[in-house]
N, C-alpha and C positions, 0 to 999 in steps of 0.2 A: 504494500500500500504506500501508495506516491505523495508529500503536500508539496504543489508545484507553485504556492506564492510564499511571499520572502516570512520567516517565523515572527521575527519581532516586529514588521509590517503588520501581518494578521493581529498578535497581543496588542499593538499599538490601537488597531481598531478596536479590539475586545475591551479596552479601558476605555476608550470612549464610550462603545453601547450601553457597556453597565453604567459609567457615570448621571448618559443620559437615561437611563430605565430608573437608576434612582432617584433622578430628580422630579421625572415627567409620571413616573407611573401613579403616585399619588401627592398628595397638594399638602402631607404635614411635614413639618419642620425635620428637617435632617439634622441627626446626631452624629457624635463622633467619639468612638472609645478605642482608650490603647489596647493592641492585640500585638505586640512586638512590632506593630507597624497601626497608623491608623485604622482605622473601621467603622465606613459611613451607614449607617441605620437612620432608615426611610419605611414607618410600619416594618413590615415583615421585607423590605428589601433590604439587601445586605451586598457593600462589594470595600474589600480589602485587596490592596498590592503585597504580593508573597512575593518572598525569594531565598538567595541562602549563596552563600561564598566559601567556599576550600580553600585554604591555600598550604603545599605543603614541601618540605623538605627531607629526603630522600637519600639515604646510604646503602647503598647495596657492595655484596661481594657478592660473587658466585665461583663455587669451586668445582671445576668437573674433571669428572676420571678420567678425561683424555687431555687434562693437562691445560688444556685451554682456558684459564680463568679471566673474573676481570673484575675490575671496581669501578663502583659508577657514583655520580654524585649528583643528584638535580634539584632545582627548586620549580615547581608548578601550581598553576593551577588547578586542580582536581575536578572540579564544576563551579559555575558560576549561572544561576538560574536566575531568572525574570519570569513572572505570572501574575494571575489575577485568580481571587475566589467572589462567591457569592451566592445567594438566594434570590429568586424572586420575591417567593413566599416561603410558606410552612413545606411544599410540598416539593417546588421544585429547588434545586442547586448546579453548579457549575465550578471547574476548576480547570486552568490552561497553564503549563511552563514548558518555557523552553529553557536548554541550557547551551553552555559555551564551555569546553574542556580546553586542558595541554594536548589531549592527543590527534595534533594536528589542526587544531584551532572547530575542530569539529562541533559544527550546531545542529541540534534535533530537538525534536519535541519530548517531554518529559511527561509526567498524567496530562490528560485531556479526558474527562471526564463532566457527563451529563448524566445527573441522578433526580429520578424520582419516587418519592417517598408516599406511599397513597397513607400510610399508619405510622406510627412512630417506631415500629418493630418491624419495617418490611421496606426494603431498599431496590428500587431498580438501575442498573445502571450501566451507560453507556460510553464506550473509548478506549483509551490506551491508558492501560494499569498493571496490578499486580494484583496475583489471584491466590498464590498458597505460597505456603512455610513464613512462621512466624515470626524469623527476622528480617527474609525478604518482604514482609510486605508492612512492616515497621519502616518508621522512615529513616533514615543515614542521619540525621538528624538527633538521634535519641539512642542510636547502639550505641554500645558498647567501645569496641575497639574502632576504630578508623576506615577498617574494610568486614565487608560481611563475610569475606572468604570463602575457601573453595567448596566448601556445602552448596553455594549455591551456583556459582560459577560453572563445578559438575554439570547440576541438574538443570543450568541453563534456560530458570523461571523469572527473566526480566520483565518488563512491560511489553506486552502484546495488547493489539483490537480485541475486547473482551463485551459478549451482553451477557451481565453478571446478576443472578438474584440472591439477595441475602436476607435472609432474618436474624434475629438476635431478642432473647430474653434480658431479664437481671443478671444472669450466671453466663448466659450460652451465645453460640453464634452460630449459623449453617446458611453456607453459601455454594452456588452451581454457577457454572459457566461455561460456553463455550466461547474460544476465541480462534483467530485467525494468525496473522504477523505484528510485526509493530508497525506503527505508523510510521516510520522512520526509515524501511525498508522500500527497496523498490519493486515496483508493479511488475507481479509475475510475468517474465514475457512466453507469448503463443507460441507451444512447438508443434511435433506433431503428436504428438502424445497431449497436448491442451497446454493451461497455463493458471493452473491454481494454485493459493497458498495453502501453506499449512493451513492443518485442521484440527483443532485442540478442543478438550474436553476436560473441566476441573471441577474438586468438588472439594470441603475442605470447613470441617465442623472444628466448635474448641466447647470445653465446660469449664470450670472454673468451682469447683469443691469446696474449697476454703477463699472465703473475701473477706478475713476481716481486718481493719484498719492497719495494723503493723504483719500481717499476716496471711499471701495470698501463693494459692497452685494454680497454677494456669496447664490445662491437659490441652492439647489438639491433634487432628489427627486427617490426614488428606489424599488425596489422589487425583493423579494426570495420567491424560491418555493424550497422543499427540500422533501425525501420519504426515510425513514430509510432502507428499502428492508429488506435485511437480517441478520441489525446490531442491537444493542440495541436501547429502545426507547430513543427520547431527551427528556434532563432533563434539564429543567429551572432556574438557579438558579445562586446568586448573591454573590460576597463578600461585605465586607464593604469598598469601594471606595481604597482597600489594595490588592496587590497580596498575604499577612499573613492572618495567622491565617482560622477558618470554618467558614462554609457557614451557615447563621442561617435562610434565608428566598430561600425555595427551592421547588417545583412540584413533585418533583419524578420523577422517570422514567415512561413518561404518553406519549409522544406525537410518534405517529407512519406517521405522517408528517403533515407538516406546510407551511403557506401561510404568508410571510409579507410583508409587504410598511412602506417602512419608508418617512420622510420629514427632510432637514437639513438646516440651515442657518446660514450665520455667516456675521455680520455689522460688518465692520472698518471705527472709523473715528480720525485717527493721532494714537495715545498713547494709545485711548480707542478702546473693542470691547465687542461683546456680541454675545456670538454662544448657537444654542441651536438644540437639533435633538427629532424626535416623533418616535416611531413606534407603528405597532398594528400586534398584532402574531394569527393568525386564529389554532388552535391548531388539528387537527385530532386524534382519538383515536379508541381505541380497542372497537368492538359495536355500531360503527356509532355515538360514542359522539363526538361531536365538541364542542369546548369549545373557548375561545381567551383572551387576557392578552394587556396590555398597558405599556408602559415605554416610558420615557424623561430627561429628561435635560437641564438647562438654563445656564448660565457660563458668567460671567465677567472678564475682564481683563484691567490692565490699566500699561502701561510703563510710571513709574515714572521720568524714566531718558529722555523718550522724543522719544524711539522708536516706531518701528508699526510691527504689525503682519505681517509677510510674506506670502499672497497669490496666490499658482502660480494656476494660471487660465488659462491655458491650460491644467491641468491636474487634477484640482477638489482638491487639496488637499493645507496642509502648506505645504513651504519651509522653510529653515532655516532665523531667524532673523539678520537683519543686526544691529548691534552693533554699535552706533555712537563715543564711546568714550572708546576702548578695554585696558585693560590693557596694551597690548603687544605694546602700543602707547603711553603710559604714562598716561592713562585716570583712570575713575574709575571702568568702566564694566557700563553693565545695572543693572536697578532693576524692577522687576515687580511685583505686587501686584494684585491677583485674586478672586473670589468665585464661589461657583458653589453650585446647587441643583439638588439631583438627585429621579428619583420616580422609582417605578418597583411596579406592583400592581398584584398580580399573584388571588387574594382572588376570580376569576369566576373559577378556576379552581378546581370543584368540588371531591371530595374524592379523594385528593390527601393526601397524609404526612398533619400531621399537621401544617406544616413549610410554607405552598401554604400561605401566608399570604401578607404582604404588607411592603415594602421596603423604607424609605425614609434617606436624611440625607442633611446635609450642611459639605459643606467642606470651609476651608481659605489655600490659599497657597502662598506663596514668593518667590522668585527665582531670584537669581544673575548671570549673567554671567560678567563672568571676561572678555574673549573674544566668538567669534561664538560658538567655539569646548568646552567649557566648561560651566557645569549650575552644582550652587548649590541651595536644592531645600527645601522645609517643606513646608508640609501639614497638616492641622490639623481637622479632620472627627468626627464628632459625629451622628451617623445614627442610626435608631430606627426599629426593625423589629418586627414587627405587626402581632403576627400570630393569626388565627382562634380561637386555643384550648387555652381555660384557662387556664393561667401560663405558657404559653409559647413564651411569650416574650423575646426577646433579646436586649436590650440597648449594643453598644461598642463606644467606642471613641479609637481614635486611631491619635498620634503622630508620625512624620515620616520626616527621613531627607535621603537625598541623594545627593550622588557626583557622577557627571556624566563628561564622555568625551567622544567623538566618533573622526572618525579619516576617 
């Protein structure tokens, strides 16, 4: 799926329409409240300017068996987004960003979403999003370490064209979807064999056992079905817990469609928490081979200054952390202190690349917030890729800071 007029052209008009739908749509007085950014309220019209800034610093080594190492140093930007949200009323809503990366100065669209709400427990919704696994579809904004890493990288669940329905109780959440590509990709071209995109299928519930105020389990549990049709195979593969640098532990282009379930959990109790997610990838291939692969993740976290993870449990995901003691107060900020271990085991994936090998690694990370809208961050990765062929191992460690603001 093609957009063939210019992005921040398009949002430039998008803040116009809503500007003018909240002034013109009804005749009472427009209000204004801070949300990390203004936010005009007009009755039940609503439209705020979102966005958010990366910026980050980067040491890597890489050491491989065949001797060829190298160290790299960079400083970039990681994304840099521009958008708009809003309501018209109670029922409808809207949200559009685009972003701007280092890699290669590359601009695409980020959510684009139109949602409609007929009850307050029942969501429809329409665009380019994120449909399953509970820290992909948390926002970067609110994890943990810096990168989501190769759990999802693997399983290759970014933002695709999705019409998604969700309900959600006090405790629960259960959502279905079928999607397409991302909006970002380009318009399948006509062979002889046709010209269609992926075809995907997601479904993707959570409960929530224990809510109580210093005290919460979050359970989930999901599945994707997907069929390449007429695009290339999916390729499987990982970085090193870093948006930099290559991929040393990778499949090839093998899988002509795939079946997953994933499982996800994350215990809070005060300061401390421990999230961890499974999946298993049923692989499909060219000759009736079927093949499948595992990946995971465990992760600790502990707020040294006395905070707790924000989880909003009406909607499966984190919210933003509330900060007991902000600068912007006279305080000091938070501080948080984390680890996390990640696996990707591709090695059943037979005559693939010599690279189909085995993925592990530890990360340590720290992170200060001054107030909510601000995290400074390090991460420190040393992960090991284990591949089949002889001497073709990769060792990298990899150091990394960032300054982060959203708005």
């Amino acid at each position: 799926m093609n957009i063939k007029t210019s992005l921040f052209g398009g949002a430039g008009a998008g803040v116009i329409l809503a500007l003018g739908l909240g002034t013109s749509a009804h005749a009472q007085d427009t209000t204004v409240a801070w949300k990390g950014a203004p936010q005009w309220t007009n009755d039940t019209v609503t439209f705020k300017v979102r966005g958010r800034v990366y910026m980050d610093a980067i040491h890597q080594e890489v050491d491989r068996q065949t001797g060829a190492d190298l160290t790299a140093d960079v400083s970039r930007v990681r994304t840099a987004r521009l958008g708009v949200e809003g309501t018209w009323n109670a029922n409808w809503a809207y949200k559009a960003e685009a972003s701007v990366s280092s890699a290669g100065g590359t601009t695409q669209w980020e959510d684009l979403i139109l949602e409609y709400k007929p009850n307050d427990t029942t969501s429809i919704m329409v665009g380019n999003f994120k449909t399953v696994s509970f820290e992909n579809i948390s926002s970067s904004r609110y994890i943990t370490f810096m990168e989501r890493g190769p759990f999802n990288d693997a399983l290759d669940v970014g933002r695709v064209m999705n019409v998604a329905v969700k309900l959600n109780g006090e405790t629960w959440t259960a959502m279905a979807a079928v999607s397409g590509d991302s909006v970002n990709a380009a318009d399948p071209a006509q062979g002889p064999t046709g010209g269609s995109e992926t075809f995907g299928a997601n479904a993707r519930v959570t409960w929530v056992p224990i809510n109580a105020d210093a005290t919460k389990l979050h359970l989930g549990a999901w599945a994707r079905y997907r069929d390449r049709q007429d695009q290339a195979n999916f390729n499987y593969q990982v970085r090193n817990n870093t948006n930099y640098g290559a991929r040393y532990t990778s499949s090839g282009a093998v899988g002509v469609s795939d079946r997953m379930i994933g499982l996800e959990g994350l215990f809070i109790q005060g300061p401390f928490s421990v999230q961890a997610e499974w999946a298993n990838v049923d692989v499909d291939r060219l000759a009736g081979l079927n093949q499948d692969f595992r990946t995971f993740y465990v992760a600790g976290s502990w707020f040294v200054t006395g905070e707790m993870r924000n989880l909003d449990v009406k909607k499966g995901e984190l919210g933003r952390t509330r900060i007991l003691n902000p600068m912007t107060s006279g305080g000091f900020g938070a501080v948080e202190l984390a680890a996390r271990y990640d696996n990707v085991d591709l090695t059943k994936i037979t005559g693939a690349p010599t690279t189909a090998g085995e993925y592990s690694a530890w990360t340590l990370g720290a992170n200060w917030y001054p107030h909510p809208y601000v995290r400074f961050m390090a991460n420190y990765t040393k992960s090991e890729n284990d591949n089949p062929a002889v001497g073709a191992d990769v060792d990298v460690e990899t150091l990394q800071f960032r300054a982060q603001f959203d708005f």
